[in-house]
Structures are given as structure tokens and as C-alpha cells.
N, C-alpha and C positions, 0 to 999 in steps of 0.2 A: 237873549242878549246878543248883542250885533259882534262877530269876529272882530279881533282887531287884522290890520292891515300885516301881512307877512310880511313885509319889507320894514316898516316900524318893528313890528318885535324884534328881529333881528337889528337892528339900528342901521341899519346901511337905507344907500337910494334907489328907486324905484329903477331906474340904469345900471346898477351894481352888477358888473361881470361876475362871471363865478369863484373866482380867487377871492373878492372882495366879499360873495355872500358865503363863503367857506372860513372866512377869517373874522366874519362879524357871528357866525354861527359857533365857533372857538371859545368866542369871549362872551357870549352868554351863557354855554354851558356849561363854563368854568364858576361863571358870576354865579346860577341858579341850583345849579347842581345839589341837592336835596343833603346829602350827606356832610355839605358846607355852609349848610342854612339850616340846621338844626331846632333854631328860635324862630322860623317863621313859615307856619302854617301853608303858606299860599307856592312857597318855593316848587314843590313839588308839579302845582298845575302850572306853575310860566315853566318849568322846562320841559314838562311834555307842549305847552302851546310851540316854542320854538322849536324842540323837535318838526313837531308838523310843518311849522313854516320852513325849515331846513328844506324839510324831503320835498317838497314842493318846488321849490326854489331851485335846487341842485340837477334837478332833471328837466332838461330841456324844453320837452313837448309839455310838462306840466307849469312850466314856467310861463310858455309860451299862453299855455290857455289861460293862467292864471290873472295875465297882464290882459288881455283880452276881455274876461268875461270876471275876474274878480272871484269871487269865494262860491258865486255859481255855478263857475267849472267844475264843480265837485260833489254839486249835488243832484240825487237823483240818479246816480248812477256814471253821471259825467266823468273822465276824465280815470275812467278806471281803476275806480274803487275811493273810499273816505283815504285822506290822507291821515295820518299820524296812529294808522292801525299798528300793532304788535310787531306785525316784520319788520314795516316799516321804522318804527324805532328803532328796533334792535340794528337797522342797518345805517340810521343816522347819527345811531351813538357809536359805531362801528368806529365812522371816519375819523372821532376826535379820541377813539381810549386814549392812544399812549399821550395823546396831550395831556388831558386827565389825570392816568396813573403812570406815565411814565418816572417820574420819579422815586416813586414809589417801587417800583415792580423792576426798576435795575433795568431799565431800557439803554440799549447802548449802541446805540443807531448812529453813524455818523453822519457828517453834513450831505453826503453825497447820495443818503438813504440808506445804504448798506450796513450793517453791523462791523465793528471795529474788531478787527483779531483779535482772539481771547487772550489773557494774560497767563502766564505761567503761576503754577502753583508755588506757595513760599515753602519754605523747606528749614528743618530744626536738624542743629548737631546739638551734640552734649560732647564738651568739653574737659577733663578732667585733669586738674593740673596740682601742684604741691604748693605747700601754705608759704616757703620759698619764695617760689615762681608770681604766688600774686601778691607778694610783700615787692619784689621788684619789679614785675610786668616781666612779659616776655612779646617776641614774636615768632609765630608760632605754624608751618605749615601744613594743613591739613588737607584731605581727601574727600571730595564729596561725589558720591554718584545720584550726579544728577539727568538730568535731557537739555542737552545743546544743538542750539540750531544747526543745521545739515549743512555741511560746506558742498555736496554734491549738487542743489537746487538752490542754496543760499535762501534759506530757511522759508522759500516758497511753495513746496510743498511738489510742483509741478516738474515734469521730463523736460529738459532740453531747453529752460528757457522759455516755456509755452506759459501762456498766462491761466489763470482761472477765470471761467464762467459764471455769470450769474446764474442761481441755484435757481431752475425752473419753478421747482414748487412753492419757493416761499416770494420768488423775485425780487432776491437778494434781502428781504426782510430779516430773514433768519428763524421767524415764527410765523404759524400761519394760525390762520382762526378758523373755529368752526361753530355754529348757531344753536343754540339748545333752547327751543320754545323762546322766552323772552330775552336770556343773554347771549352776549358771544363771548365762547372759553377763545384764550389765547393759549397757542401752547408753542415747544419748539419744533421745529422743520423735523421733521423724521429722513429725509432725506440728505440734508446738509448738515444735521445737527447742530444747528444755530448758528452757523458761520456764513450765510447767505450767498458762500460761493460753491460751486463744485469745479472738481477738478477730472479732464477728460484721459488723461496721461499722466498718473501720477508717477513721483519720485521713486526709482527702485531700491535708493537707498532707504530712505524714513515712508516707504509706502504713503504719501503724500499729507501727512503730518507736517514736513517742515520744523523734525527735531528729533535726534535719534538718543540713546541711552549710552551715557558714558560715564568717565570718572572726571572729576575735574579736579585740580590740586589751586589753593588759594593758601597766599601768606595772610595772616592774622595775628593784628596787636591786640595784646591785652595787656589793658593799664594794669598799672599800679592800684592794689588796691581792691580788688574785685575780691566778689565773696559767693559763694554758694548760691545760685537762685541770679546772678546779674546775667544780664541777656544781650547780646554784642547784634546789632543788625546791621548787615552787611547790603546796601539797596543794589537789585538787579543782579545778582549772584544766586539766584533759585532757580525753577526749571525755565528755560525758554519757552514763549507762548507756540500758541498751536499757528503754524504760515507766519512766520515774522510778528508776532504778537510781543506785549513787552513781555520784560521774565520777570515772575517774580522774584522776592527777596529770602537771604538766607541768614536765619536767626540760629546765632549759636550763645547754649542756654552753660553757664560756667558751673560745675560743682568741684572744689577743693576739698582736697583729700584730708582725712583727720593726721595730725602731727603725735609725733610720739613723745616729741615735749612740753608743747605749748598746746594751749585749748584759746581760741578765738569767742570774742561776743563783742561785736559789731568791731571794731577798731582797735581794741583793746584785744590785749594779751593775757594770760594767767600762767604761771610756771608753778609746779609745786615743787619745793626741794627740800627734802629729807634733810636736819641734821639730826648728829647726836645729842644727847643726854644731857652729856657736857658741856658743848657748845652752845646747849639753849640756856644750861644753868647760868655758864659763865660769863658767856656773849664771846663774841669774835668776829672774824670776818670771813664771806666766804667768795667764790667766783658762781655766776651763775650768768650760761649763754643767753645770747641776744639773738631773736630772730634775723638781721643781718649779717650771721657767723661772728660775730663779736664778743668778747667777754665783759663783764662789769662787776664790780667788786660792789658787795651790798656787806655793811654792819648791822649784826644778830645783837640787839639789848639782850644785856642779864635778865634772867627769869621769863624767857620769851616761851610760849605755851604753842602747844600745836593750831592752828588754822590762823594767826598771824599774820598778815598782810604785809609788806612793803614795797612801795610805789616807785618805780623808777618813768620817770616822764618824757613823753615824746621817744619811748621805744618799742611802741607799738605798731600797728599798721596804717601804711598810709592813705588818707582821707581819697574816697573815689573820685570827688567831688571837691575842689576846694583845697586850701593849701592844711600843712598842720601833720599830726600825725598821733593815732590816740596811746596809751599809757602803757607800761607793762606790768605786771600786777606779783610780785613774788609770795607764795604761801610757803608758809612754813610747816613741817611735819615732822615731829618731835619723836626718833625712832626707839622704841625700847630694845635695850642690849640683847642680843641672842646669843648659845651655847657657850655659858659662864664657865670661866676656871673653878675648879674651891677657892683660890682665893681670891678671884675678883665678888664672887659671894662672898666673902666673911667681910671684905672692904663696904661692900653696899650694907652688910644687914651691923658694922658697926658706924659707920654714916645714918641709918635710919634710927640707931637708936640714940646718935647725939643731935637728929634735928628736933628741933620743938616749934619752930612757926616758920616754919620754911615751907608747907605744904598751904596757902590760906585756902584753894578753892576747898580742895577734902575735908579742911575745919570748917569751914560755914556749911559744906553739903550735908556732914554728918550730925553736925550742931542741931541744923534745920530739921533731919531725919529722928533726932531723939526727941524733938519738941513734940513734931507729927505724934509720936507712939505714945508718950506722955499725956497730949490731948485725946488718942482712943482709949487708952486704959480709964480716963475718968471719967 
């Protein structure tokens, strides 16, 4: 079967400089590319055909013969050696990887070729503040040791003002590659460490880093409202990149401290308060604190039992999000009298012996308890 035409597979003209057959060679091995054509059998031989016509095309003297003598240049020995052999791939697929996988693989090349200074790392506080503090917000400043750019090189990394060099070994790539049988591994510059430049005079301050270790103190709001586990980001307040790179971000993660009055779930408040004996038989009123140092006067019903609820509304904690403010919850805790006189004993055991249905839960418990025994005994 007759070759097709190298200049047809690649779709470009038979006059196509070499930009033009480097950029029509792009867009076929993007379009063919085997691993993006999954559903069709054939994908795999049109991009080794265009590989071949690539390597052909790209090189001058085999361009030259190619245009001359056609696909006869090449055989027999001509034109030194079969085009689209093994190295030869691997060095056609060379020119388009990071087209291919750049996206993929965190390629960070900027327009100029070079790689972009790396970013600074983002950086966690842990905050810990009182159930107080984030019922009102506060602001709040803390200390962080982080790496801020060098005021000595102004975070260039370089002595005196001198610039940086492009990194011989990768020529400013950052990564260089090397050939293993069929592929080419990419890996980082061992020499610039992925930064594409080196530097001949570094900084004596930041040893040519272009960002030294310090403290840094930042004021920080925290709303109203935050709770255990809310995480406050502060953008470009983390380390300074490596030579003028951006900085990352500083995430400060909140945990409130537990209250020795009130217990929190989500918005909402719970207080438990203890009354007497009395006060639950008889009813009355009592004062019981407000998470905003306030008092509030709540009425105790006759015959009110321990675990009792009562609701006072919108004095709970205010909403992170959104207007409002959720509930406060009062439980009740019914305390039994400790270390009796003799005669507040003889006052209880003649009150227990004139009550008759002033206990109901004990009557139905015990009522229930005698049926129980009655149905095992028969």
C-alpha cells in the first residue's frame, strides 16, 4: 500500500516552514493520540504515521531529500536510516509532551519559557478562644512564624542587585528529560531545582532563597458567631515564595473552649439549673444568666420534674451566616435535700404520709411493676 503524502498527514502545505509543520504536528497528536481515542482501533497507527512524517519534516536535510525524491529518500538505505524508528519517536513525541500532558502534570512554564517562581507554602493556626468571645466576635492579634521575603535582595534572592541566570542545565525549563528505550522520563533540574534560574552571587542574608524565617504578628477578625472546626483564610499572609514568588495563604482553624455554664449545639444554648424540692413542687420564679452577661427571669410550673425544658428565644448564639440568632434552652434539675435536721425529717416523713396522689409517675411505675410479677407468677 502507497505511503500517504508527509505534508497531507500533518495537514499543512508542501511550502510549510518549520513553525507551521511543528504546529500542524501539535494538532494531530493531540487529535490521534491513542489514549484519547480509546473507541478506535486505527488511532494508534495514524500517530505513529505522523510521528514519522514529523521527524522527517523537522529536519532539514531530510526535508530537503524528502521534497526532492519523495518517500524514496528513504529507502534502501537513503537518507540515513527508516524514519519513524523507536528513537526516533521517542524524540518526536519529545517536542509536543508538555502540550500533551501539561496540564496534567502541573506544568508551570511561563510565556517567556521559563518556569514561574514557586509559591509559598500555606500555613494553619489553631485558634482558641471562649464561648464569650465567639457569641460577640472579637479582634484578635496573633503571631505567626512564618518566611518573609528578604528586605536585603528584595526577595530576589541575588547580591547586590545582580540578576539571575538562566539554569544551564535545564535552559531555564526547570526539568530536563532523559530517554529510557521507548519513553522520555521528565523529571526536575537537579541543579536549579525547578526554578530554571541559578543564581552566581547569592544573597548573604536568605543564602539566595529570597525569603528568610521570622515572626510575623497579624490582626484577625472573628465574627460573631464561629464555632469549633470554622476556618478563617487569610489570602497571601503564608510563607513567601521561593525569589519573589507569590505567598501562600494562612488558614486559621477556630476551636472554643467548653463553658462551665452553658453547653452549645450548633446555635443553640442549654443551661441546666438546679432547683429545690420546693420550688419544683410549688412553682416560682428563678434568674438564670444569659450568654451576653444578662439575666432573665424564667417561671418554674407546679409539679415541674427534673429534665424539664424551657425555651427562651433568640438567646442563643448568633447565626455565622445570615441574620437571627438560635435559642437558649433551660433544663431543669430537681435537687434532693442533703444533711436533714431531726426535724426537717419528721416534717418530710409526716408530708409523705398525708400525700396520696401527689406522686403519679411512682404510681403507674409501681402499678406497672405489680402487673409484671403477677403475669410471671402465673
Amino acid at each position: 500500500m502507497a505511503k500517504r503524502d508527509y505534508y497531507e498527514i500533518l495537514g499543512v502545505s508542501k511550502g510549510a516552514g518549520a513553525d507551521e509543520i511543528k504546529k500542524g504536528y501539535r494538532t494531530k497528536a493531540k487529535e490521534l493520540h491513542p489514549d484519547r481515542n480509546a473507541d478506535n482501533p486505527k488511532s494508534e497507527a495514524q500517530f505513529k504515521e505522523a510521528n514519522e512524517a514529523y521527524e522527517v519534516l523537522k529536519n532539514a536535510d531530510k526535508k530537503a531529500a524528502y521534497d526532492r525524491y519523495g518517500h524514496a529518500a528513504f529507502e534502501n538505505g537513503m537518507g540515513g536510516g527508516r524514519a519513524g524508528g523507536q528513537g526516533d519517536f521517542a524524540s518526536a513525541f519529545s517536542d509536543v509532551f508538555d502540550d500533551l500532558f501539561g496540564d496534567f502534570m502541573g506544568n508551570q512554564r511561563g510565556a517567556s519559557g521559563g518556569r514561574r517562581a514557586a509559591r509559598g507554602n500555606d500555613l494553619r493556626y489553631n485558634l482558641r478562644i471562649d464561648l464569650e468571645e465567639a457569641f460577640a466576635g472579637l479582634q484578635n492579634t496573633i503571631t505567626v512564624p512564618t518566611a518573609v521575603g528578604c528586605d536585603t535582595c528584595s526577595g530576589t534572592g541575588a547580591e547586590g542587585g545582580s540578576e539571575a541566570q538562566t539554569c544551564p542545565t535545564c535552559s531555564g525549563m526547570g526539568k530536563v528529560r532523559a530517554q529510557q528505550g521507548f519513553f522520555t522520563v521528565e523529571r526536575t533540574c537537579p541543579t536549579c531545582n525547578g526554578m530554571g534560574q541559578s543564581i552566581k552571587n547569592p544573597c548573604k542574608s536568605c543564602h539566595g532563597q529570597g525569603r528568610v524565617e521570622k515572626e510575623k504578628s497579624l490582626s484577625v477578625n472573628i465574627p460573631a458567631g464561629v464555632e469549633t472546626g470554622t476556618r478563617i483564610r487569610l489570602a497571601g499572609e503564608g510563607e513567601a515564595g521561593m525569589r519573589g514568588g507569590p505567598a501562600g495563604d494562612l488558614y486559621i482553624f477556630i476551636e472554643v473552649r467548653n463553658h462551665k455554664l452553658f453547653e452549645r449545639e450548633g446555635s443553640n444554648l442549654f443551661c441546666r439549673v438546679p432547683v429545690s424540692m420546693t420550688d419544683a413542687a410549688l412553682g416560682g420564679d428563678i434568674e438564670v444568666p444569659t450568654i451576653d452577661g444578662g439575666r432573665s427571669r424564667v417561671k418554674i410550673p407546679q409539679g415541674s420534674q427534673s429534665g424539664r425544658q424551657m425555651r427562651l428565644r433568640a438567646k442563643g448564639m448568633p447565626a455565622l451566616r445570615g441574620a437571627g440568632a438560635g435559642d437558649m434552652f433551660i433544663e431543669l434539675a430537681v435537687e434532693t435535700p442533703v444533711n436533714l435536721t431531726s426535724k426537717q425529717k419528721e416534717l418530710l416523713r409526716e408530708f409523705d404520709n398525708l400525700a396520696e396522689d401527689n406522686n403519679p409517675q411512682s404510681t403507674s411505675f409501681f402499678s406497672s411493676v405489680k402487673t409484671f410479677w403477677d403475669g410471671m407468677k402465673g
